[in-house]
N, C-alpha and C positions, 0 to 999 in steps of 0.2 A: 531187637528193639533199637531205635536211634530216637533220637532227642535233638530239640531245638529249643533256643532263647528268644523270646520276642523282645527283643531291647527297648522296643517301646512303651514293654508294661515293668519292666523288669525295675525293681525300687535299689538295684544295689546292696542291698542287703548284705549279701557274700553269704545267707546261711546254708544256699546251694554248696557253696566251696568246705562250708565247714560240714556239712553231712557226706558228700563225697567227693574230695579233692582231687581224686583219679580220674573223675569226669570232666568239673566243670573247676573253674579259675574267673579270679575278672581279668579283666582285659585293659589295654590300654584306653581303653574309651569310659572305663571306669562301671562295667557294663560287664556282666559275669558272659562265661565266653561258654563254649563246648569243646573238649580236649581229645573226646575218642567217640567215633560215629561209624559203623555203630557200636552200642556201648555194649562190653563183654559181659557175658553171661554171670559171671560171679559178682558184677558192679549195677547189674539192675534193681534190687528189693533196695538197693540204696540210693539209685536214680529214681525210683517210683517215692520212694520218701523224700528225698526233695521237693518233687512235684508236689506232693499232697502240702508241703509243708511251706511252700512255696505262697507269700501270702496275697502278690501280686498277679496270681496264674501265669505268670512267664514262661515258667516251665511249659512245653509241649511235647508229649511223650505220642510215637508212630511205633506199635508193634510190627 
């Protein structure tokens, strides 16, 4: 699986970083980032919660 941030839908939030902080971080841009691509198999049901939880649909998830 790998994952991507559309930072132009993306509201900042950080509730990506606080559901799995092993993936994703904000960034300098103030702008949640992607930290491991692609994302390890123990850290996806928590990448997929993101996304769903994601209220912005920023989250883009590519099996």
């Amino acid at each position: 699986m790998e994952v991507s941030i559309d930072t132009s839908l993306c509201s900042a939030c950080e509730l990506c970083c606080d559901l799995c902080p092993e993936v994703f971080e904000m960034g300098d841009d103030g702008y949640a980032t992607v930290l491991k691509n692609p994302v390890p198999a123990e850290l996806e049901d928590d990448v997929r919660d993101a996304a769903d939880s994601c209220s912005s649909g920023a989250i883009m998830i590519s099996e």
